[in-house]
Biotite code that builds the C-alpha atoms (Angstrom):
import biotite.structure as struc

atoms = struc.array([
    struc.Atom([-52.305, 101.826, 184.546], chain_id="A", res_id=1, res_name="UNK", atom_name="CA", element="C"),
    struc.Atom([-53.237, 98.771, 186.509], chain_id="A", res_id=2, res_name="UNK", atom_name="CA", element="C"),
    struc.Atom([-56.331, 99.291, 187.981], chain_id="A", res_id=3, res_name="UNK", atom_name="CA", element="C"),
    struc.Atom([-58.390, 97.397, 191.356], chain_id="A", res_id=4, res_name="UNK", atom_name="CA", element="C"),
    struc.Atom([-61.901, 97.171, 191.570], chain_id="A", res_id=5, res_name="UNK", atom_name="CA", element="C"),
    struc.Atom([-63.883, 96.133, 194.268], chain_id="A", res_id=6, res_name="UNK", atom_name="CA", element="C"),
    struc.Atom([-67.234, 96.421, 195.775], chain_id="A", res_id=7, res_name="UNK", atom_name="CA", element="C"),
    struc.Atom([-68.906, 93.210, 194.455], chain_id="A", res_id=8, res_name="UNK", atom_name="CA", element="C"),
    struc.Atom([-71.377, 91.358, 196.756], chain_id="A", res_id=9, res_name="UNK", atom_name="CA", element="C"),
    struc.Atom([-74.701, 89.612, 197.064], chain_id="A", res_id=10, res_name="UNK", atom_name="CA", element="C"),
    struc.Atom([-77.620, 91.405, 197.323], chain_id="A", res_id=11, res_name="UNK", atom_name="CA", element="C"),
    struc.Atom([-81.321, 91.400, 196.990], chain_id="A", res_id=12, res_name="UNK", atom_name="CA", element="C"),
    struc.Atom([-83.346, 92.523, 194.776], chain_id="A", res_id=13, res_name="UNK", atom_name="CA", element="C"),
    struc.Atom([-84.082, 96.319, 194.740], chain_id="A", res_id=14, res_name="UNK", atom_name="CA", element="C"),
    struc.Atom([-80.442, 96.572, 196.398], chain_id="A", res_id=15, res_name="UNK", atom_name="CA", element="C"),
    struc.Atom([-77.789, 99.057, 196.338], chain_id="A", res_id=16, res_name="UNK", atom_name="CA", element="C"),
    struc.Atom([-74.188, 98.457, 195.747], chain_id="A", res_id=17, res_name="UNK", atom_name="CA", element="C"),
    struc.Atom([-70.997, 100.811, 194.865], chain_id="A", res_id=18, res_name="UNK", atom_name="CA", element="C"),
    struc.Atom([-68.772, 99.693, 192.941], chain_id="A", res_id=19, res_name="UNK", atom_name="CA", element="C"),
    struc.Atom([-64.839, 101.428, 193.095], chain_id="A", res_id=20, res_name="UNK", atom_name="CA", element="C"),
    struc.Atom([-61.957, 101.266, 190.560], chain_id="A", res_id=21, res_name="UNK", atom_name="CA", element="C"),
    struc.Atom([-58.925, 102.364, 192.270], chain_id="A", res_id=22, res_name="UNK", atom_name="CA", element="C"),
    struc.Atom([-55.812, 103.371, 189.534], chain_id="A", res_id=23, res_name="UNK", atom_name="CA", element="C"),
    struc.Atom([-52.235, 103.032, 190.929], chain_id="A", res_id=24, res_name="UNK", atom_name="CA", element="C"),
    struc.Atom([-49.966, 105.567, 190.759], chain_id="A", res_id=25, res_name="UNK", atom_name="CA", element="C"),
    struc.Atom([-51.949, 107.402, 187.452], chain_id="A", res_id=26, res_name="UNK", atom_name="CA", element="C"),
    struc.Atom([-54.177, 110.747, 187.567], chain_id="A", res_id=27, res_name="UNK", atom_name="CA", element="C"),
    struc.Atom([-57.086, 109.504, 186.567], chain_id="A", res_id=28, res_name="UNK", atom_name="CA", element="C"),
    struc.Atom([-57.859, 113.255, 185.310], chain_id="A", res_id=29, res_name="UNK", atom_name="CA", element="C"),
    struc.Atom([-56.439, 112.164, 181.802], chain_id="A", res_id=30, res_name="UNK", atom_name="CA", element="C"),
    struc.Atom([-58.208, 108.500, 181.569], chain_id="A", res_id=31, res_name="UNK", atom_name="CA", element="C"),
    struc.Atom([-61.287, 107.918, 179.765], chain_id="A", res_id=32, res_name="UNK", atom_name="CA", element="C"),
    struc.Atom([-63.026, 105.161, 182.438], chain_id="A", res_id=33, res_name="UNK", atom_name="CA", element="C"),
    struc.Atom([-65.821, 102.860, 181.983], chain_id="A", res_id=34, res_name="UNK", atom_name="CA", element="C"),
    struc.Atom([-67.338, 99.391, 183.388], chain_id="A", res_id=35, res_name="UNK", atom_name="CA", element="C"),
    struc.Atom([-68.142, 96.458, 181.796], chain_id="A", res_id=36, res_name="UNK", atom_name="CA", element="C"),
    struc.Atom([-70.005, 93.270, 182.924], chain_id="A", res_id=37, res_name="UNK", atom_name="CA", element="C"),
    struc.Atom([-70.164, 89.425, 182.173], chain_id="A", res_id=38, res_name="UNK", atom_name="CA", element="C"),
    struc.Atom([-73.000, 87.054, 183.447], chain_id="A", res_id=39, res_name="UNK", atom_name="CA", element="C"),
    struc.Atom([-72.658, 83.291, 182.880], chain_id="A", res_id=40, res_name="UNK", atom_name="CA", element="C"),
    struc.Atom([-72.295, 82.183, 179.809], chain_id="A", res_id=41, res_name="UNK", atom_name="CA", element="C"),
    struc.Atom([-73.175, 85.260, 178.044], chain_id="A", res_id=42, res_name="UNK", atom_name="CA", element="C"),
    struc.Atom([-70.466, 87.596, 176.065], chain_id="A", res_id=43, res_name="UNK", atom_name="CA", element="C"),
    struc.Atom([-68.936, 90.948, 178.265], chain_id="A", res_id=44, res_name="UNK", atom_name="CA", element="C"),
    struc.Atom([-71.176, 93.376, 177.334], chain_id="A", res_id=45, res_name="UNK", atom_name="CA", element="C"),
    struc.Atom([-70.710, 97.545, 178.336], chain_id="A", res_id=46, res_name="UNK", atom_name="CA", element="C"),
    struc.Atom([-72.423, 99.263, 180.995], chain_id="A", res_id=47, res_name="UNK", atom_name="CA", element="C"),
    struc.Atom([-71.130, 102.745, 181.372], chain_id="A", res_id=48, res_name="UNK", atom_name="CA", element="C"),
    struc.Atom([-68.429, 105.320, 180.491], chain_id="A", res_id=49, res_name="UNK", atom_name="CA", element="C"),
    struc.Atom([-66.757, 108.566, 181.254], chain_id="A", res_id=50, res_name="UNK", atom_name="CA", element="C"),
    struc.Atom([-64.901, 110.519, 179.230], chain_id="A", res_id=51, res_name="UNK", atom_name="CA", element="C"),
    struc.Atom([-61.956, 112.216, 180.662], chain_id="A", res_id=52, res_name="UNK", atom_name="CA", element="C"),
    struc.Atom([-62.550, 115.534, 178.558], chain_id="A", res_id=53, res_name="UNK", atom_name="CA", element="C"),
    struc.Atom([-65.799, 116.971, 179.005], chain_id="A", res_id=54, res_name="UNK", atom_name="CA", element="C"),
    struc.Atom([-66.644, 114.922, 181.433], chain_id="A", res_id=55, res_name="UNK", atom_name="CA", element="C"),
    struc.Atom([-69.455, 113.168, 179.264], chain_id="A", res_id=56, res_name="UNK", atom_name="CA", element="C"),
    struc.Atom([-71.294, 109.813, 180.506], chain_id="A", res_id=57, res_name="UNK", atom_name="CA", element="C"),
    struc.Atom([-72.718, 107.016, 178.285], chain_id="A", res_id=58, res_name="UNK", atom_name="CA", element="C"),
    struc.Atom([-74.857, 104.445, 179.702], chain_id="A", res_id=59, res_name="UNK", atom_name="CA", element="C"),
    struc.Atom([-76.151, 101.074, 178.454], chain_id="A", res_id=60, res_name="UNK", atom_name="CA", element="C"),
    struc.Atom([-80.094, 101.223, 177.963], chain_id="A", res_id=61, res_name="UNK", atom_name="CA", element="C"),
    struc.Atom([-80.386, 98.538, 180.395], chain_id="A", res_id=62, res_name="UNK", atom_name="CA", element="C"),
    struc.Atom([-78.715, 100.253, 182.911], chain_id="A", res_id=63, res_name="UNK", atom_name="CA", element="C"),
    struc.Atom([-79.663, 103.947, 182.070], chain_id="A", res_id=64, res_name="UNK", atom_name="CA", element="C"),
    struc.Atom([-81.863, 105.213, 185.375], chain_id="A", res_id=65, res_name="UNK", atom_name="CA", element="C"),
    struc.Atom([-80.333, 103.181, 187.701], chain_id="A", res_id=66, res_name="UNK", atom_name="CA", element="C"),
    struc.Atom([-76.278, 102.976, 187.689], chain_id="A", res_id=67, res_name="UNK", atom_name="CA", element="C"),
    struc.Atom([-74.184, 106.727, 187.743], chain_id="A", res_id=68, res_name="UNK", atom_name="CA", element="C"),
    struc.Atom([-70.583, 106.423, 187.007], chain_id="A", res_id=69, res_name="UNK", atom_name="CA", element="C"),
    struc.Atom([-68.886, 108.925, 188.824], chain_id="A", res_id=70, res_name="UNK", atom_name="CA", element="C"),
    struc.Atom([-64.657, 109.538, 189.608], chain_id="A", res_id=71, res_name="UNK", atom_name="CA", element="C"),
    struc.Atom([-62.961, 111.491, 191.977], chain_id="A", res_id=72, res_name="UNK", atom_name="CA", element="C"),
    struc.Atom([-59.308, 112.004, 190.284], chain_id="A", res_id=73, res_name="UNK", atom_name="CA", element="C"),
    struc.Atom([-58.351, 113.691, 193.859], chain_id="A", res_id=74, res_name="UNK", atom_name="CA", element="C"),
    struc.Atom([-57.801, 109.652, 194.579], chain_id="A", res_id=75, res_name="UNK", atom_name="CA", element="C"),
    struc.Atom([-57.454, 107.800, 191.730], chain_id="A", res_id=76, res_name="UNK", atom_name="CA", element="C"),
    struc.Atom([-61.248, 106.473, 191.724], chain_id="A", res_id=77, res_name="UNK", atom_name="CA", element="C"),
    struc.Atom([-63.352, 105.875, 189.574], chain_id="A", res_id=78, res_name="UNK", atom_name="CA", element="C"),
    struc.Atom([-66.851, 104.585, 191.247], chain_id="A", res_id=79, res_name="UNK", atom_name="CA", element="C"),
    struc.Atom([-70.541, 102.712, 189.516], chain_id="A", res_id=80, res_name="UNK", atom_name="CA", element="C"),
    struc.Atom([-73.201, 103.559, 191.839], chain_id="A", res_id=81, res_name="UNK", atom_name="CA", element="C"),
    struc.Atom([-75.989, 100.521, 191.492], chain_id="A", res_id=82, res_name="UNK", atom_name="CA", element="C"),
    struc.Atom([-79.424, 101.322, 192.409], chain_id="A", res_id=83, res_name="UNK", atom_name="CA", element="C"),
    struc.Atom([-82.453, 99.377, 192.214], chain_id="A", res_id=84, res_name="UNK", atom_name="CA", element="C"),
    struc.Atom([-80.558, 96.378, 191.294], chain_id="A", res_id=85, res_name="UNK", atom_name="CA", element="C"),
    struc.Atom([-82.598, 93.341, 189.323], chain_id="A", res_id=86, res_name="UNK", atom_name="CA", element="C"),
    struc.Atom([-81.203, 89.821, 188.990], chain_id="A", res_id=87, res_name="UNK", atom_name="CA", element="C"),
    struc.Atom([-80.168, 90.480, 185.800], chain_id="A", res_id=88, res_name="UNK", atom_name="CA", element="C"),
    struc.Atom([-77.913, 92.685, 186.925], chain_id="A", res_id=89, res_name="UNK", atom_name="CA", element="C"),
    struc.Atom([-75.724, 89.635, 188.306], chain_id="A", res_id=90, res_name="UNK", atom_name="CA", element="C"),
    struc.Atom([-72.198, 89.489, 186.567], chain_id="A", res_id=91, res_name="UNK", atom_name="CA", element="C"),
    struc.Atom([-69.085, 89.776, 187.040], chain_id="A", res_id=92, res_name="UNK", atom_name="CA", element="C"),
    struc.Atom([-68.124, 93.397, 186.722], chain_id="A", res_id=93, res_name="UNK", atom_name="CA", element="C"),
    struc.Atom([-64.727, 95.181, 185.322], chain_id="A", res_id=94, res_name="UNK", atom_name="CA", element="C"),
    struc.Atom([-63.346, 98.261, 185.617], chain_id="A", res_id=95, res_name="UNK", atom_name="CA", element="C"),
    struc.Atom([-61.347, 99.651, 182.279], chain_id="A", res_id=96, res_name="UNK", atom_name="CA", element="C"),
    struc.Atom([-59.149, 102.787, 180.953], chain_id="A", res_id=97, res_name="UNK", atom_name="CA", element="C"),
    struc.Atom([-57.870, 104.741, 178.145], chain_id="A", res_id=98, res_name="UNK", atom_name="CA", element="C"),
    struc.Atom([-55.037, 107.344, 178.578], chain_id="A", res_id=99, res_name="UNK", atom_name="CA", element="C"),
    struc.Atom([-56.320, 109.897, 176.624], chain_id="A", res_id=100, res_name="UNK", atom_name="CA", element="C"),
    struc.Atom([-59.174, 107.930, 175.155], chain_id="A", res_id=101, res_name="UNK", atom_name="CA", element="C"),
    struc.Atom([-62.120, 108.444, 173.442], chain_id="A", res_id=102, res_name="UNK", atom_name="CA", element="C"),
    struc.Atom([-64.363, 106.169, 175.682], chain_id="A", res_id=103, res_name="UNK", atom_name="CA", element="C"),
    struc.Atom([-67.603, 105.094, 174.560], chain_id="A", res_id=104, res_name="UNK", atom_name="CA", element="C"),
    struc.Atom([-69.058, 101.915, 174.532], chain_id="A", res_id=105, res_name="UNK", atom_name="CA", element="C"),
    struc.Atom([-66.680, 99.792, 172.660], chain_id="A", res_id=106, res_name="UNK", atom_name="CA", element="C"),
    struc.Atom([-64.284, 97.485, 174.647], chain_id="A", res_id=107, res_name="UNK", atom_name="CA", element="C"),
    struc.Atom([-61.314, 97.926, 172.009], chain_id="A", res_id=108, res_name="UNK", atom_name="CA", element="C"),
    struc.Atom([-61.358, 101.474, 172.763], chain_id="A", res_id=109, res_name="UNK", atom_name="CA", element="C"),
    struc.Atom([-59.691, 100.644, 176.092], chain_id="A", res_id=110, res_name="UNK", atom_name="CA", element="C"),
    struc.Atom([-56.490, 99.278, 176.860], chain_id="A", res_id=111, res_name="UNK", atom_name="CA", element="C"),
    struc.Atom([-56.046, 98.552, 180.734], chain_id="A", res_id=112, res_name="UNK", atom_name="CA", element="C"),
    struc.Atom([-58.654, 96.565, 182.606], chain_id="A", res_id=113, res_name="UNK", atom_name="CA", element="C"),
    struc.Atom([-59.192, 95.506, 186.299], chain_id="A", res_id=114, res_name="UNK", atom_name="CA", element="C"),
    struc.Atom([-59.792, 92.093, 187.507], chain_id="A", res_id=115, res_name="UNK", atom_name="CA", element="C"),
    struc.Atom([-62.949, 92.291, 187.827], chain_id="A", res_id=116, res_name="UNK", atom_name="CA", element="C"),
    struc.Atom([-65.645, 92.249, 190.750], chain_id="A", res_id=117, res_name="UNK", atom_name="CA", element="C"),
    struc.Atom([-68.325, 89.674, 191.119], chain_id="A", res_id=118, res_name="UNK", atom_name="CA", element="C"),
    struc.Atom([-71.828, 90.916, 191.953], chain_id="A", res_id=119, res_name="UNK", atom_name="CA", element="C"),
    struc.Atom([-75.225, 88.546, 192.303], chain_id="A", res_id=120, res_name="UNK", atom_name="CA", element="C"),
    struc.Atom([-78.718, 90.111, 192.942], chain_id="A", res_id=121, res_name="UNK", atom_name="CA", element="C"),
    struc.Atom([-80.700, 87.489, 194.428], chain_id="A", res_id=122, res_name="UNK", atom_name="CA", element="C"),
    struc.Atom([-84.769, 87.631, 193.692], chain_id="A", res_id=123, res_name="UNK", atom_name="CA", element="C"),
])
């Protein structure tokens, strides 16, 4: 599935941003979905996941509180709601899916990924 996120932007501190993954011409309904992000210089590191059976979450500690993965499979979306946003939180960020996968927090677990979507929380 090749997959388009967008939503990246500059914001301050304490910000909100959304976040949307947009999969062509695949029901999302049978794609495990999670995010990912990369900050200078540092290694891509997971942020959150959804599992396309049961619809369980997983959420990196760091994030846990603030982001909510969420997906409406009515249009191909899957969306990471940012909340209370610290400059840490700058990276770019990437969408990814599994057809049938088991999700999680491992990036090997999923084979399609989006481009990516640059977001910088200014202090």
């Amino acid at each position: 599935v090749q997959l388009q996120a967008s939503g990246g932007g500059l914001v301050q501190a304490g910000g909100s941003l959304r976040l949307s993954c947009v999969a062509s011409g695949r029901n999302l309904n049978i794609y495990s979905m999670a995010w990912f992000r990369q900050s200078p210089g540092k290694e891509r590191e997971f942020v959150s996941a959804s599992s396309w059976i049961g619809g369980n979450t997983h959420y990196a500690d760091s994030v846990k509180g603030r982001f909510t993965i969420s997906r409406d499979n009515s249009k191909n979306t899957a969306y990471l709601q940012m909340n209370s946003l610290k400059p840490e939180d700058t990276a770019v960020y990437y969408c990814a899916a599994e057809r049938y996968g088991i999700g999680g927090t491992f990036q090997n677990n999923y084979h399609d990924w989006g481009q990516g979507t640059l977001v910088t929380v200014s202090s």
